[in-house]
C-alpha distance (Angstrom), angle and dihedral (degrees) to the residues before:
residue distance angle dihedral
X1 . . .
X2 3.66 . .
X3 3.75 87.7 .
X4 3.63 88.0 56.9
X5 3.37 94.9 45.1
X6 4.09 91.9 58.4
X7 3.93 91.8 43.9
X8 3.91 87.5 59.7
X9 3.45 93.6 41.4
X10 3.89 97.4 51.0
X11 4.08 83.7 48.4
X12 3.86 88.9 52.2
X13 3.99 87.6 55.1
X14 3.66 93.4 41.5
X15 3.55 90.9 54.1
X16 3.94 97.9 43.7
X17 4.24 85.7 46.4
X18 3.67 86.2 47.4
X19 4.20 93.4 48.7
X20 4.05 88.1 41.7
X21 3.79 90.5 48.0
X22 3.71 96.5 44.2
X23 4.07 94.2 45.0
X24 3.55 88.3 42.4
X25 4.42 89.9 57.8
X26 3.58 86.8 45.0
X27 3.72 93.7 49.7
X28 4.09 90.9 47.3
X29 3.76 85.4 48.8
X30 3.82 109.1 47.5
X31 4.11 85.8 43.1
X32 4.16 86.6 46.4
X33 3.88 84.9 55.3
X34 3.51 100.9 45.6
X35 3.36 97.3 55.9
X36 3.74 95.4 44.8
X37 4.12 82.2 58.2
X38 3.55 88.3 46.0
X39 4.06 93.0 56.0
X40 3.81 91.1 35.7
X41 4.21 92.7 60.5
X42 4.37 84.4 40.4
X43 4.01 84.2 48.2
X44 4.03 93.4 44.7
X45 4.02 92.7 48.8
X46 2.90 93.5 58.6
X47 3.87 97.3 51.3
X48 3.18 87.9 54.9
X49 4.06 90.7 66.4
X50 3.64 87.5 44.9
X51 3.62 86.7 58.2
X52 3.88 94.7 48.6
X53 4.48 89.2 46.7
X54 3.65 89.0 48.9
X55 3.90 90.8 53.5
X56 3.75 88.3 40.7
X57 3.95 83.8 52.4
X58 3.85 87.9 57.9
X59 3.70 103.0 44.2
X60 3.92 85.0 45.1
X61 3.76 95.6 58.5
X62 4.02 85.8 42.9
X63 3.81 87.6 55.6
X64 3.48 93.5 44.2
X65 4.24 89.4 55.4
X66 3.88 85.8 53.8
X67 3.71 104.4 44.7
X68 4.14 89.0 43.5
X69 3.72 80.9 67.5
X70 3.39 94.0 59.7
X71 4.21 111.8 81.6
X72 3.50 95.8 -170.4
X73 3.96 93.2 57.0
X74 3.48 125.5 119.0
X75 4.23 99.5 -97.9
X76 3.91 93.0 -173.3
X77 4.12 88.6 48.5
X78 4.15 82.2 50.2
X79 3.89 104.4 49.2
X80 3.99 86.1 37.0
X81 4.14 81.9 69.8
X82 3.76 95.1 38.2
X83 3.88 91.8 54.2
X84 3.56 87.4 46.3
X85 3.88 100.4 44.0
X86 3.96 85.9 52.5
X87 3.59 105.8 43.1
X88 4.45 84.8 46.4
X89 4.01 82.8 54.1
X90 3.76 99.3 46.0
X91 3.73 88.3 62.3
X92 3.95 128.2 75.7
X93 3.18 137.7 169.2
X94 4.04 148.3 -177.7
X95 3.59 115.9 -122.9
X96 3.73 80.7 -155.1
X97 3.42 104.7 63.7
X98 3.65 114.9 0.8
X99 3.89 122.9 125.3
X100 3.92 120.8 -117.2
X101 3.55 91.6 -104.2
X102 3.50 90.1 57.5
X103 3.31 94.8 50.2
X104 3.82 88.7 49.4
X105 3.48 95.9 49.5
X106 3.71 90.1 46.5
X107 4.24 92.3 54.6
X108 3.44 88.7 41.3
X109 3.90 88.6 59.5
X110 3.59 86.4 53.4
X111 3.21 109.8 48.9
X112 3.71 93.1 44.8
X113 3.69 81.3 59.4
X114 3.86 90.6 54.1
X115 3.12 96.7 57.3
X116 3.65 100.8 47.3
X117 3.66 74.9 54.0
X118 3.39 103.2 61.5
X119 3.74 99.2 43.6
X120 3.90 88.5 53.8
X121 3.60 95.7 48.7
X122 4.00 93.0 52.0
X123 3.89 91.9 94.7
X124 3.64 124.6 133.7
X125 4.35 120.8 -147.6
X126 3.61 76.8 -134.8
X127 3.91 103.5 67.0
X128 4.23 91.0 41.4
X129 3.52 110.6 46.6
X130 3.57 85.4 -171.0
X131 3.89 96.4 80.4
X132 3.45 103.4 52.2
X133 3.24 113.3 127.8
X134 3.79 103.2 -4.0
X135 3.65 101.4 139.6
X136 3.72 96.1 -155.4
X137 4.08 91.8 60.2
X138 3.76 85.7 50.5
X139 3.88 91.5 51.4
X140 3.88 98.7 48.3
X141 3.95 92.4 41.5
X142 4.07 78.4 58.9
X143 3.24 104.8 49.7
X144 3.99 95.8 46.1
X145 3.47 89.6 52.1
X146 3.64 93.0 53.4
X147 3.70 92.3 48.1
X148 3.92 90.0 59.3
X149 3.78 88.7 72.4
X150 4.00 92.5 35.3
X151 3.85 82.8 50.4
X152 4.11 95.0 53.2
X153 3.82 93.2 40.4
X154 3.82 86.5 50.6
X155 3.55 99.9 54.7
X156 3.78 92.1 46.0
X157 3.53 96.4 56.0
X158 4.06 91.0 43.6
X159 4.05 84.7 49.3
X160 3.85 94.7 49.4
X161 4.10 91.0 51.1
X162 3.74 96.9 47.9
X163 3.94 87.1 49.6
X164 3.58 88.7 55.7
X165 4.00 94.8 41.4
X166 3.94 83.7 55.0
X167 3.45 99.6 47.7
X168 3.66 95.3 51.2
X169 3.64 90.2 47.5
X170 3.91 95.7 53.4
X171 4.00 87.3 42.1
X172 4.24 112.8 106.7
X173 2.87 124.3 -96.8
X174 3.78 95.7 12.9
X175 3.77 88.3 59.6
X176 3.83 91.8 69.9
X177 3.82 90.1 54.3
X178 3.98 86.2 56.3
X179 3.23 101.2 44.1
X180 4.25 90.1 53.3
X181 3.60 88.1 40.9
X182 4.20 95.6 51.3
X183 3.87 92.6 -118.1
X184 4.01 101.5 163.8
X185 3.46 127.1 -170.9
X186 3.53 125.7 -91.1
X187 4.00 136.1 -135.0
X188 3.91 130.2 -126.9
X189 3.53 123.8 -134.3
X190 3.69 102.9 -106.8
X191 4.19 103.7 -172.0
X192 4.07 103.7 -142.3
X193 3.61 117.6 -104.8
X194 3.54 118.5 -59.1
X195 3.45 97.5 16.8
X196 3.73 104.9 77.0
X197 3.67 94.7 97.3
X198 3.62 102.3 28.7
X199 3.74 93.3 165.8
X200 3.70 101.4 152.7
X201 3.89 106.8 172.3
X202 4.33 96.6 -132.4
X203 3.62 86.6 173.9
X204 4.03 91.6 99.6
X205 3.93 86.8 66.2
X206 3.66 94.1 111.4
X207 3.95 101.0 34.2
């Protein structure tokens, strides 16, 4: 009887090992996938600002064509933005696993390129004759204007998923799961002063 007794009871503890065992992989792996999800929408965000850059990189080198043309153009105001544009190219970095002073470095880059940007793209039809009517100056002015906003909007949404990323990966218990798994922290985009809001209406360029 007694030996019955201990048979059932060692299947009793079996079973409850074998439920806190299972429950406990299940556990690891539902918190291991939500923070891979959580990285994955920080990781995409910001993609989608390198996608908006790299078009801003295009339509730069477009307006730079254009405004060559012109003789009576402000040269200093034009090699500022070249400088800037390839200095913010030469410099990449992974959301992932970058360090903040790589991050810093790399939204330094850019916002020395948006402001080279902005004084560049101050130019009226009225001061150069020479781009009056040319459709394609009209176009690019556009579509860097528009990417100003699409810019800002970007950088928000990439800031609000890397707050939540973090937050889940300082939160207990999940924070053990991070650490074993090698989840680091990741950096916002901070835009340097005075470029934050950089809303500058271009619109007025052919008043």
């Amino acid at each position: 009887m007694e030996k019955k007794q201990l048979t059932v009871g060692c299947l009793v503890l079996v079973a409850v090992l074998a439920v806190i065992l299972i429950g406990g992989g299940m556990w690891m792996a539902g918190s291991y996938n939500s923070l891979v999800q959580e990285q994955e929408k920080a990781k995409t965000a910001f993609s989608n600002i390198d996608v908006i850059l790299k078009r801003n990189q295009q339509n730069l080198n477009s307006l730079e064509q254009i405004l060559r043309k012109v003789t009576t153009f402000n040269q200093e105001t034009l090699e500022n933005m070249v400088a800037a544009r390839a200095k913010a190219t030469q410099i990449t970095i992974d959301p992932a696993n970058c360090t903040p002073q790589q991050m810093q470095e790399w939204s330094e880059a850019q916002g020395m390129l948006s402001q080279a940007m902005s004084r560049l793209m101050v130019v009226h039809e009225a001061d150069y004759p020479e781009l009056k009517g040319n459709e394609q100056f009209e176009k690019v002015m556009v579509e860097l204007e528009g990417a100003v906003n699409r810019l800002s909007e970007a950088r928000r949404k990439y800031n609000e998923a890397v707050q939540s990323y973090n937050i889940k990966i300082r939160s207990f218990p999940v924070n053990l799961i991070a650490g074993m798994f090698g989840f680091s922290q990741m950096y916002p985009y901070e835009a340097p002063s005075g470029t934050e809001e950089n809303t500058t209406d271009f619109r007025g360029l052919n008043e």
